[in-house]
FILUMPA-21119 format. One record per residue (C-alpha): residue number from 1; x, y, z. Coordinates in steps of 0.02 Angstrom, whole numbers, plus 50000, padded with zeros to 5 digits. Example, Ala and Ser with C-alpha at 12.3 -4.5 7.8 and 13.67 -1.06 7.14 Angstrom:
2
+-----+-------+-------+-------+
|   k |    c1 |    c2 |    c3 |
+-----+-------+-------+-------+
|   1 | 50615 | 49775 | 50390 |
|   2 | 50684 | 49947 | 50357 |
+-----+-------+-------+-------+
! end
This chain:
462
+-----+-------+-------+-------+
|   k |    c1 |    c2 |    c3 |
+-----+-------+-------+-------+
|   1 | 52625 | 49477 | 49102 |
|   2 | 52680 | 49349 | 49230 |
|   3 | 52786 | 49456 | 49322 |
|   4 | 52641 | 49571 | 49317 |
|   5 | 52517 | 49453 | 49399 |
|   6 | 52621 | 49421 | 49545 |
|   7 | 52628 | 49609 | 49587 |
|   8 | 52460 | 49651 | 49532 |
|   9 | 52375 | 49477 | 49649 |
|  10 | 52479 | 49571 | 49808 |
|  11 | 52413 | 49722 | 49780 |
|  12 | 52228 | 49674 | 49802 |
|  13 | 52282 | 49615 | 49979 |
|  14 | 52274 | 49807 | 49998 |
|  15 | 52127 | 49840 | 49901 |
|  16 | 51948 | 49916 | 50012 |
|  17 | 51804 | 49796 | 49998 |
|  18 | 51711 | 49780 | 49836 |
|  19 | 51531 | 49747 | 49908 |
|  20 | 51466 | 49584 | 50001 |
|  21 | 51400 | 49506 | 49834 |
|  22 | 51589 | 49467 | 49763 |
|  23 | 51610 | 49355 | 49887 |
|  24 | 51455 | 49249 | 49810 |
|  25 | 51489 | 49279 | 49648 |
|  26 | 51530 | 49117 | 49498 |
|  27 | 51633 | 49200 | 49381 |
|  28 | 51705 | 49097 | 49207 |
|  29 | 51862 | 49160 | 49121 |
|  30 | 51869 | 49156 | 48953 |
|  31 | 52049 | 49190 | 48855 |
|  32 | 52176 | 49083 | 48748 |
|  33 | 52337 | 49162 | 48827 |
|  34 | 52349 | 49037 | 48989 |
|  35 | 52459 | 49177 | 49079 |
|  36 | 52308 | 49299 | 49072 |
|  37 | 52196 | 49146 | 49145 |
|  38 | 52319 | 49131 | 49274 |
|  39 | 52323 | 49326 | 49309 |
|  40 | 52136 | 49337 | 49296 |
|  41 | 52110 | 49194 | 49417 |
|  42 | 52227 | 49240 | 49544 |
|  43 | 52146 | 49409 | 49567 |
|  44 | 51979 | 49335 | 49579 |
|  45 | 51984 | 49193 | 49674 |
|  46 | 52022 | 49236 | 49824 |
|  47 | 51856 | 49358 | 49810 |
|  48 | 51742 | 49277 | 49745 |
|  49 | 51633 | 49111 | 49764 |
|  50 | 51661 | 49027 | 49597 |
|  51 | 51814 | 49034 | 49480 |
|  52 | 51802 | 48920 | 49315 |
|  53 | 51919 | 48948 | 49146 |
|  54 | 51896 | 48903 | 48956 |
|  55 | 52050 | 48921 | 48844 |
|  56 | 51916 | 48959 | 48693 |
|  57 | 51741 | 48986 | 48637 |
|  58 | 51703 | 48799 | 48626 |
|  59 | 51747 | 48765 | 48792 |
|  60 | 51652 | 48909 | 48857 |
|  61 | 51513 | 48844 | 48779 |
|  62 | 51509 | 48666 | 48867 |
|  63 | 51547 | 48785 | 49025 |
|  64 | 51386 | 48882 | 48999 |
|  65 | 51291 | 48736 | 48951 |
|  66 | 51326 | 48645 | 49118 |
|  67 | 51332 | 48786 | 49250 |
|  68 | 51255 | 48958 | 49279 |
|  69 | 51382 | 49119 | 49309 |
|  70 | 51350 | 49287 | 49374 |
|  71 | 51472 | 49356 | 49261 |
|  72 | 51593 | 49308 | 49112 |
|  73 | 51754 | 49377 | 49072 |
|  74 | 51812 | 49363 | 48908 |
|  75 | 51945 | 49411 | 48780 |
|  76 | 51895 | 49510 | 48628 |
|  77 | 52028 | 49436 | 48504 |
|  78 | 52044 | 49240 | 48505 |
|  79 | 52058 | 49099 | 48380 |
|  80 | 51910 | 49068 | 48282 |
|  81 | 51771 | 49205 | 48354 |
|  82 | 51807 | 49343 | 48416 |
|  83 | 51745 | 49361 | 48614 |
|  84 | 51608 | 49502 | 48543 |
|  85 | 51545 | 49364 | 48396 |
|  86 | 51554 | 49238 | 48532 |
|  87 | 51440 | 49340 | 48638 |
|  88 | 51311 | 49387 | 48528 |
|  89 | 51296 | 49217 | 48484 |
|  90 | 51264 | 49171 | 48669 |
|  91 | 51134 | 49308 | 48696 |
|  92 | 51032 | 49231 | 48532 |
|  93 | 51019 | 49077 | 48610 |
|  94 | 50999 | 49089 | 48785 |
|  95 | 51123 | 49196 | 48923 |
|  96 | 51081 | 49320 | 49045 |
|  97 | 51242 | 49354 | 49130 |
|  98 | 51336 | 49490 | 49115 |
|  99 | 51476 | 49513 | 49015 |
| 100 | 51655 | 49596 | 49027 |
| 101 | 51754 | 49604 | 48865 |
| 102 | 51950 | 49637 | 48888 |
| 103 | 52014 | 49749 | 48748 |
| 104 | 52200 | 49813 | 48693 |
| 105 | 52123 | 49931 | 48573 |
| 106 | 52031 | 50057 | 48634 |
| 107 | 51920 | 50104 | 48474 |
| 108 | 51749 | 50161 | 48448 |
| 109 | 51689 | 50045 | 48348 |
| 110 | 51726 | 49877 | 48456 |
| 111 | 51674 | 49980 | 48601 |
| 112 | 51496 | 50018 | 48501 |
| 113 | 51513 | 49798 | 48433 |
| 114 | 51529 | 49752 | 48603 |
| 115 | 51392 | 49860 | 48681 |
| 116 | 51262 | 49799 | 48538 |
| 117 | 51323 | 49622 | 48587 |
| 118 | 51264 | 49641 | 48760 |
| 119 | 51438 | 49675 | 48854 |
| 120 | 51376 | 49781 | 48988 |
| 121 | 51566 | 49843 | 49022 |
| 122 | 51750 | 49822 | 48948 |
| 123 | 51903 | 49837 | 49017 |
| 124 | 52075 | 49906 | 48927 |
| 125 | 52231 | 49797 | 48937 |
| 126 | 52348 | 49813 | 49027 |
| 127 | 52229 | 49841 | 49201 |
| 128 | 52264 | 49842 | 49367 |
| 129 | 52194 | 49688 | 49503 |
| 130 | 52072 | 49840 | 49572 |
| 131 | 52020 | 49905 | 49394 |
| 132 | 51935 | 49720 | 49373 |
| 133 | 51861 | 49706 | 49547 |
| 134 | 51785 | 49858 | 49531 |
| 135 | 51720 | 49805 | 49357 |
| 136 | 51645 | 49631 | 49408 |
| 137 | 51577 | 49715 | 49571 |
| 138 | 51482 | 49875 | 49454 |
| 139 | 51424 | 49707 | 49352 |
| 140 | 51358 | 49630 | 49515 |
| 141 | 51289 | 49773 | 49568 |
| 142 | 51191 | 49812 | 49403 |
| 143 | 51114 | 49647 | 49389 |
| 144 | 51077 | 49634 | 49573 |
| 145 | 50977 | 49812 | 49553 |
| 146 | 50882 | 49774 | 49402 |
| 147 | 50819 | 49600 | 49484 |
| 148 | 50762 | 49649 | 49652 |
| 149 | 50662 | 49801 | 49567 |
| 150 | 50594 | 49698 | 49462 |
| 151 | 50549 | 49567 | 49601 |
| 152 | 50489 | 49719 | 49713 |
| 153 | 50370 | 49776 | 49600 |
| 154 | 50312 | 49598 | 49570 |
| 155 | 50289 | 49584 | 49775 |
| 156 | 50201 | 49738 | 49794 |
| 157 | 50053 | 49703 | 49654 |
| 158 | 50055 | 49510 | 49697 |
| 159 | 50046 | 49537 | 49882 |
| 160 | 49947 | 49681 | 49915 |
| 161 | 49804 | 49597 | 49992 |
| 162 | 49940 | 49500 | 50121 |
| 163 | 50036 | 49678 | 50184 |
| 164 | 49964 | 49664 | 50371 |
| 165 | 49997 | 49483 | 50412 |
| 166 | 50140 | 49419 | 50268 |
| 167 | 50255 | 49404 | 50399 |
| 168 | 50161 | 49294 | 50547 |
| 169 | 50065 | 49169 | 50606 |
| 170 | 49928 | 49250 | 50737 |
| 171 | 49834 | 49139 | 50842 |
| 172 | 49833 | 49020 | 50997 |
| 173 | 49718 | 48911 | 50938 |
| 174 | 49753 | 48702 | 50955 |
| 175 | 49740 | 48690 | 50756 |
| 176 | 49857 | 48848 | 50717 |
| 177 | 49997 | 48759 | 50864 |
| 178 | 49975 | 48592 | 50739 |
| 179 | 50022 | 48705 | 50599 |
| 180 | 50166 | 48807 | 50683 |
| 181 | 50233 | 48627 | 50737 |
| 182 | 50222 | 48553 | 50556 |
| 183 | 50328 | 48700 | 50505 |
| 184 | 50451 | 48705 | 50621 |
| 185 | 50508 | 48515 | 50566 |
| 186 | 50481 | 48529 | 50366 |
| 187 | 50551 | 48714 | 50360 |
| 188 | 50740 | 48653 | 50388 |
| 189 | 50720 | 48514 | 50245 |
| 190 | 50717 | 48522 | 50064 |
| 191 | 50547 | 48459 | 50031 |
| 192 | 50429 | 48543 | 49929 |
| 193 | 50286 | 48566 | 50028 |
| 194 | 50083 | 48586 | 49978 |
| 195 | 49966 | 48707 | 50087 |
| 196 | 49774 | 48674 | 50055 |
| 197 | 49646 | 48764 | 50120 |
| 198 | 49492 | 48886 | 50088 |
| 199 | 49554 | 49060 | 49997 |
| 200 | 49584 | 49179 | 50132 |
| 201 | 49657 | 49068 | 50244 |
| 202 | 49826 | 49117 | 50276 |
| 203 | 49925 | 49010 | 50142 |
| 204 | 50074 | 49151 | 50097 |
| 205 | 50093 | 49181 | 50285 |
| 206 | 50142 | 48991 | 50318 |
| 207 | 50231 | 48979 | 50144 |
| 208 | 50333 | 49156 | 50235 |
| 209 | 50357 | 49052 | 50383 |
| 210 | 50451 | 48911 | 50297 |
| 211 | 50577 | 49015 | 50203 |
| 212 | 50603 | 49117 | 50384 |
| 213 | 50647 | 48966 | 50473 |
| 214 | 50743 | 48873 | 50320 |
| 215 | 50931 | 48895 | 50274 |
| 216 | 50867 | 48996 | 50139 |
| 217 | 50808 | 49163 | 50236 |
| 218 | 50928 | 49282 | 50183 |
| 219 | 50887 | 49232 | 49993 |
| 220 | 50723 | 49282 | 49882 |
| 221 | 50562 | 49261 | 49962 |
| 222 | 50459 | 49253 | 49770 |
| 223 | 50271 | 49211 | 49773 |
| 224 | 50166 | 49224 | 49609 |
| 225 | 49982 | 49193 | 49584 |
| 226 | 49956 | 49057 | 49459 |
| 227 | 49789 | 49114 | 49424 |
| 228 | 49828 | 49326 | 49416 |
| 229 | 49947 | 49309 | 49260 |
| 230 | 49876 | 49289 | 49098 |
| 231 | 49884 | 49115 | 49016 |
| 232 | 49993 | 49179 | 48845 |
| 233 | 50127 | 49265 | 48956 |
| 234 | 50157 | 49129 | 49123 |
| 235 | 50275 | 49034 | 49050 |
| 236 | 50361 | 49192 | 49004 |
| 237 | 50372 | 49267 | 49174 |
| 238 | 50412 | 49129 | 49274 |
| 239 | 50557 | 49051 | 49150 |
| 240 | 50611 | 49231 | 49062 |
| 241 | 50626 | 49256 | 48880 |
| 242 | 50745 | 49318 | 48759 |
| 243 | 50729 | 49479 | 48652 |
| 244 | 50609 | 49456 | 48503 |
| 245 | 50551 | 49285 | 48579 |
| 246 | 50392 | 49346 | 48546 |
| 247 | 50303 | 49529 | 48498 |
| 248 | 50332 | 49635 | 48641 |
| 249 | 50494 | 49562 | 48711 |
| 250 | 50618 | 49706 | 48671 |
| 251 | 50755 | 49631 | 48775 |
| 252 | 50818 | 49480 | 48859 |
| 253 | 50726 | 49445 | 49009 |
| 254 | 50746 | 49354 | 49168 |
| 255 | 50592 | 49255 | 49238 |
| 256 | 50529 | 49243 | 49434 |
| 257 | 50636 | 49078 | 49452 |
| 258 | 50780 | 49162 | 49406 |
| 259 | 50738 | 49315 | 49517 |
| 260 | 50711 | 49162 | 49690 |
| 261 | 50879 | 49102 | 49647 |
| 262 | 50949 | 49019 | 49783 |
| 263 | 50788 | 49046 | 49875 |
| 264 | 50613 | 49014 | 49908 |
| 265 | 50469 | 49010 | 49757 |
| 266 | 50297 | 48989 | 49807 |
| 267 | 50174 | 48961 | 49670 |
| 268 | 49996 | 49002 | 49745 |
| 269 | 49823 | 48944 | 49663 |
| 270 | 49942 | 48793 | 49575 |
| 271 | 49770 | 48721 | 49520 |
| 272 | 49738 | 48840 | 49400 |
| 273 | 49921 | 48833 | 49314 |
| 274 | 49880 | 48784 | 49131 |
| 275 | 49897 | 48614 | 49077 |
| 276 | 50020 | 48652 | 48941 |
| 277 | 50150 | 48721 | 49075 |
| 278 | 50116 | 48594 | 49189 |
| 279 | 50217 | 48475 | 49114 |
| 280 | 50363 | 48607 | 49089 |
| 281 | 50329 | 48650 | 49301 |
| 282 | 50367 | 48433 | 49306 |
| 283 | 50508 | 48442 | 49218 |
| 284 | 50577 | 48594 | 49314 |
| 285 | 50565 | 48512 | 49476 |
| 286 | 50640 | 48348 | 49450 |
| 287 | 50799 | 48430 | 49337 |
| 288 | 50796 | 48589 | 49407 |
| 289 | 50827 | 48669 | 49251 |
| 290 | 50745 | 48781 | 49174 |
| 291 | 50718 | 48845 | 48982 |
| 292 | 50685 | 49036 | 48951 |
| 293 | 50545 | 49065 | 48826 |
| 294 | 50653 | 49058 | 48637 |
| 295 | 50804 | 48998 | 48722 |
| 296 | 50918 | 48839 | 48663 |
| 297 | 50998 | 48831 | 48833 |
| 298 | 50929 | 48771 | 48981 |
| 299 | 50962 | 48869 | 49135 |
| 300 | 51028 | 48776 | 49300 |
| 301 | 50901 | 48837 | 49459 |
| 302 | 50920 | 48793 | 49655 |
| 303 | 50766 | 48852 | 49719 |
| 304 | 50650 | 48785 | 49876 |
| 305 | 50471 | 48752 | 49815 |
| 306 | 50311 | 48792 | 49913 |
| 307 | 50132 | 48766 | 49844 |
| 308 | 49955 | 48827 | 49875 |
| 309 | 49800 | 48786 | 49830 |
| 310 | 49613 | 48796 | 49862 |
| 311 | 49555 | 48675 | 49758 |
| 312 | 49530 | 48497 | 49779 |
| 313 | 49689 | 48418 | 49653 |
| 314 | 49629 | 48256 | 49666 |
| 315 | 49441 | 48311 | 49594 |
| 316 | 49550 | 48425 | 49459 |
| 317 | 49644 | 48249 | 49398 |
| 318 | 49488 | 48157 | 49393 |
| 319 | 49402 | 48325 | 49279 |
| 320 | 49576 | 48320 | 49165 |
| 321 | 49624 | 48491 | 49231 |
| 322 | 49790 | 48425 | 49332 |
| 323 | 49930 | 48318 | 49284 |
| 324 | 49925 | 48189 | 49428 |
| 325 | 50126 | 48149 | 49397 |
| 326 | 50139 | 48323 | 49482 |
| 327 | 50001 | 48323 | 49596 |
| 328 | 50143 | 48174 | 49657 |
| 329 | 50306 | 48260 | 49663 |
| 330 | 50224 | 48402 | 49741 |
| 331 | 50110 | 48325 | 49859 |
| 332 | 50277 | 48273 | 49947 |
| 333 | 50222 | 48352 | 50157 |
| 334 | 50056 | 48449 | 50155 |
| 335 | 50004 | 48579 | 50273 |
| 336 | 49813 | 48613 | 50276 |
| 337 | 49759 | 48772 | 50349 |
| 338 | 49602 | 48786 | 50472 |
| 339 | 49455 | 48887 | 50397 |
| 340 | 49434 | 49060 | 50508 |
| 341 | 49266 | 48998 | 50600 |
| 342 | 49360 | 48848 | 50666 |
| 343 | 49482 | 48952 | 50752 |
| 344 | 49413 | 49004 | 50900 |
| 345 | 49464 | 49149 | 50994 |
| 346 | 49592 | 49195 | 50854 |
| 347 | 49463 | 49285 | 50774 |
| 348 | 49470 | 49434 | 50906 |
| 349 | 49667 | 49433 | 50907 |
| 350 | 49666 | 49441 | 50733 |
| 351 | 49527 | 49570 | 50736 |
| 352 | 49626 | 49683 | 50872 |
| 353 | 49794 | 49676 | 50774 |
| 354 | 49674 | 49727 | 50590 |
| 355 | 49617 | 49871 | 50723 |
| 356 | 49793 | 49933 | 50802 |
| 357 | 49860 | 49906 | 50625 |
| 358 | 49750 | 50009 | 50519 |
| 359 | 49710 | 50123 | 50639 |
| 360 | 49879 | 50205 | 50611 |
| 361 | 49880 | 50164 | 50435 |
| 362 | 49722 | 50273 | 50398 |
| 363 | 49765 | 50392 | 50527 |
| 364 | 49586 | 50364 | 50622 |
| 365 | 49558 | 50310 | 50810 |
| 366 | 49522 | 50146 | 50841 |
| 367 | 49344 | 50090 | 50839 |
| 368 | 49300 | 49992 | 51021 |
| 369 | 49271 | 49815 | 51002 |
| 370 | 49135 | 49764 | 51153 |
| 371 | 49058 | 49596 | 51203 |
| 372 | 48923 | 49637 | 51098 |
| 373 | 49046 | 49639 | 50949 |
| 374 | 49148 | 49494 | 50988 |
| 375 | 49021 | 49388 | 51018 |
| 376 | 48954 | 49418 | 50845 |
| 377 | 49143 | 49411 | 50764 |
| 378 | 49147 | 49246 | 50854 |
| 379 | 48970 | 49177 | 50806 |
| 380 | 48995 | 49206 | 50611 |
| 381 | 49044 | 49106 | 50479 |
| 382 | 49179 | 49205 | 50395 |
| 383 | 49184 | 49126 | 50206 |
| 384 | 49305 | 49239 | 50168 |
| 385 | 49408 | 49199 | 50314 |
| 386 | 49551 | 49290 | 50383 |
| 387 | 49546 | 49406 | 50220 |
| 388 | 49370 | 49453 | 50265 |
| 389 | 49397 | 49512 | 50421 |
| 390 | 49526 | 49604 | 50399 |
| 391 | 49398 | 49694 | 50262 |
| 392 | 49264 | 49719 | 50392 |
| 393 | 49385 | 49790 | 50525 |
| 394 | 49441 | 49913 | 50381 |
| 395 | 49258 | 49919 | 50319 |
| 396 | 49186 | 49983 | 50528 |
| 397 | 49349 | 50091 | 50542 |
| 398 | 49311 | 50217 | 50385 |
| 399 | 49116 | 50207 | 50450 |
| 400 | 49171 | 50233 | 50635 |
| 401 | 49073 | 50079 | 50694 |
| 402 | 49046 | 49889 | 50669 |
| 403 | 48888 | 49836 | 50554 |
| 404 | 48719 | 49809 | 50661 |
| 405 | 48711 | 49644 | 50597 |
| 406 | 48874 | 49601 | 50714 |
| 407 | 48806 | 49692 | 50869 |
| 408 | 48629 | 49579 | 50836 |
| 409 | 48705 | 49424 | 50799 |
| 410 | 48829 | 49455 | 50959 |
| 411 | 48658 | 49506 | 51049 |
| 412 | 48591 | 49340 | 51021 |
| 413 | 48749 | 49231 | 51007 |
| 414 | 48781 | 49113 | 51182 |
| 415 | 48953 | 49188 | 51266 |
| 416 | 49106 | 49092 | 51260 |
| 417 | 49110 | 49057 | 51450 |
| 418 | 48910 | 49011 | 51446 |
| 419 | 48882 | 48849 | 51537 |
| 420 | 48740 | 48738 | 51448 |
| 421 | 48614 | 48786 | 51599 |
| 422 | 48654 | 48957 | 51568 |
| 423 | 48610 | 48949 | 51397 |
| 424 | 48449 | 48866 | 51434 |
| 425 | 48386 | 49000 | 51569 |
| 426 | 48426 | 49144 | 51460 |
| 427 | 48335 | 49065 | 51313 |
| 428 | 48169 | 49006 | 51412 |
| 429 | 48170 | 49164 | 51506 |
| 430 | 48189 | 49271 | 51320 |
| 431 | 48021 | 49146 | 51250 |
| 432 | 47928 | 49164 | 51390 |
| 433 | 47935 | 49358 | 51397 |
| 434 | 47889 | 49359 | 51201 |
| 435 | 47736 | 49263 | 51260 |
| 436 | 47717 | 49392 | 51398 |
| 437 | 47730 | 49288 | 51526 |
| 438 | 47599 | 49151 | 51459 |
| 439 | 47689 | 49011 | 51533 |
| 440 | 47572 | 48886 | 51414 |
| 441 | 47601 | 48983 | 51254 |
| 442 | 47808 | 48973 | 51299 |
| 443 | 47792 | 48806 | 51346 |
| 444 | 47716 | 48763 | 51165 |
| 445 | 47841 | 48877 | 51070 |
| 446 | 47987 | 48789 | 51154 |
| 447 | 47908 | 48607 | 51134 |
| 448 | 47915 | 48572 | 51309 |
| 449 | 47790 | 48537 | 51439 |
| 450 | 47728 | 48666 | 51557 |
| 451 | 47773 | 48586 | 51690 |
| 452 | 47940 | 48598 | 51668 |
| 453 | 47942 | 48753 | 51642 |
| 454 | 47847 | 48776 | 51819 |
| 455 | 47992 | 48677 | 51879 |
| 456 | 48139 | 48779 | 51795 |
| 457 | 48055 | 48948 | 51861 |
| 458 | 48033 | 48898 | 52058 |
| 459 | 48218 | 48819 | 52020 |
| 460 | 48257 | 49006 | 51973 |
| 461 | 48175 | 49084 | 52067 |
| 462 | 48100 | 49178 | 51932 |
+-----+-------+-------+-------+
! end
């Protein structure tokens, strides 16, 4: 086999790309011949990210104990267990990589051992360098499919209500440049970071920002609602869970920090987390390990954290609902985002791009936006905040106009450019034709003296 491995490890010098996740890959080798180690890791290594070796199932062990792989190669017949016993083992108590088994014997009952064991391939000795890249990059491929439909479907019901702005940060207002700023010199670090603010507010879009500007952007992107997943299954989806962990889990399962690795997770509406997995969220962030729901094994994760929440935390430690050891450790740099009716003229950008947007989205023209409607846009209160509005421009698109309370309130609302004396003319001048033109009568309804009004008329010339 040795003179084997020297011909086979040229011969992948010649060999066609295998796919650009190879090259990332951690890969442990598993075998008690230390030629076939040798063979095995001079094929892989110049391929792949991560090559480790274990001369038994022991070993392996401690290897899987301290470090997370993408994939494990093993031997089928070594001292002690055999690599299929040594697998199924694993899978009972914790691993989610995937497994090759390396066979001489081609028969249908180890092939049916293995499968049951959770080897998702096997590969017949003697093999060619290419036979085994092509194995480890189906493998890699596989695991890499399952995960991001998994996480896409997650996206798609967790962020349905973000589609139209997920991406940026609209606005010229002075408080929205503080935030922009903030990001621009946390995003780069490794610091967790807490964004407060009323619900509607914009808190995914800045958590977005911060993974686009970080080292991280070409990684996972994972938010999840604390408060949308039931209380009985949270700790399975975010850590995963092995099969029969509980009724209902049929197989092995990965959980949402598994699916950010090497990414971004942001955990929105943290407040309402459950106390219980609180202190298991702690313990996460300061060993960043995790432990899948009926697992032995912890599970190694290198994630960036981001945090939302609407709630006050401090009022939530002082009511028992929130640990404050991890109000601390996440409470590390927090961004706090301005409520919509603090934000100026951002409301009408915001409103135009809600417009252009789902114009084309529900295939209807654009309804006009005048003064009229501005103004009022401007002059309310928007509880709901940036959410809201993007409701009511959806809302006066399907109706083909904006509500009359906008075009009143708008009406009646002082324009943006109004000086204070403007104001004041156009609000006398509006009492005193209600009075019909009893100069007295106005003069009592405003609480001023007739005289000045006298005075602010001839000043007019009204």
């Amino acid at each position: 086999m040795g003179s084997q491995s020297m011909a086979e490890a040229t011969d992948t010098q010649n060999d066609p790309e295998f796919g650009p996740r190879l090259g990332q890959a951690s890969i442990l080798v598993v075998d008690d011949e230390p030629g076939m180690r040798n063979f095995l890791v001079r094929i892989l290594q110049p391929h792949c990210a991560r090559i480790d070796e274990a001369a038994d199932t022991v070993e392996a062990s401690e290897r899987l104990d301290a470090q997370q792989y993408d994939v494990v190669i093993m031997d089928n017949i070594m001292p002690g267990k055999t690599g299929v016993e040594w697998l199924a083992e694993q899978r009972g108590i914790g691993f989610f990589a995937d497994a090759i088994l390396m066979t001489a014997y081609a028969d249908l009952e180890t092939a049916i051992q293995a499968l049951r064991a959770g080897a998702v391939d096997f590969i017949l000795k003697p093999f060619r360098s290419n036979q085994l890249l092509n194995a480890v990059a189906r493998c890699l491929d596989r695991s890499t499919l399952a995960r991001e439909n998994q996480l896409l479907r997650h996206q798609l019901h967790a962020t349905s209500d973000h589609l139209l702005l997920r991406d940026k940060l609209i606005g010229h207002s002075p408080q929205i440049g503080e935030v922009r700023q903030t990001i621009a010199r946390v995003a780069p670090l490794p610091t967790s970071i807490l964004i407060t603010g009323e619900s509607g507010t914009g808190k995914e879009v800045v958590a977005r920002s911060v993974h686009d500007l970080s080292d991280r952007r070409d990684k996972p992107f994972v938010p999840i609602n604390c408060a949308a997943i039931p209380g009985d299954m949270i700790e399975a989806e975010l850590f995963g869970h092995l099969k029969g962990a509980f009724t209902g889990a049929g197989t092995d399962r990965d959980g949402l920090f598994m699916h950010a690795q090497g990414g971004t997770l942001f955990l929105d509406e943290i407040g309402e987390l459950p106390l219980a997995l609180q202190s298991k969220l702690l313990r996460a962030l300061e060993d960043r390990r995790i432990r899948p729901v009926g697992s032995e094994r912890e599970v190694r994760v290198d994630l960036r954290f981001v945090f939302a929440t609407n709630a006050n935390l401090e009022d939530e430690i002082a009511a028992g609902r929130f640990r404050a050891d991890l109000f601390y450790r996440i409470n590390v740099m927090q961004i706090e985002m301005p409520p919509l009716r603090e934000r100026g003229t951002d409301i009408q950008e915001l409103a135009d791009l809600f417009m252009q947007k789902l114009a084309r989205q529900l295939g209807m023209p654009p309804v006009p936006m005048d003064d009229e409607v501005i103004a009022g846009l401007l002059a309310y209160d928007w509880p709901g905040n940036v959410r809201e509005l993007r409701n009511l421009v959806e809302r006066s698109l399907i109706l083909g106009r904006f509500p009359e309370e906008f075009h009143r309130r708008g009406a009646s609302a002082p324009k943006p450019d109004d000086t204070l004396e403007a104001v004041e003319r156009r609000h006398i001048l509006t009492v005193l034709d209600q009075a019909g033109g009893n100069r007295a009568e106005a003069a009592r309804r405003l609480g001023i003296a007739r005289k000045t009004i006298d005075r602010k008329l001839a000043d007019w010339n009204a």
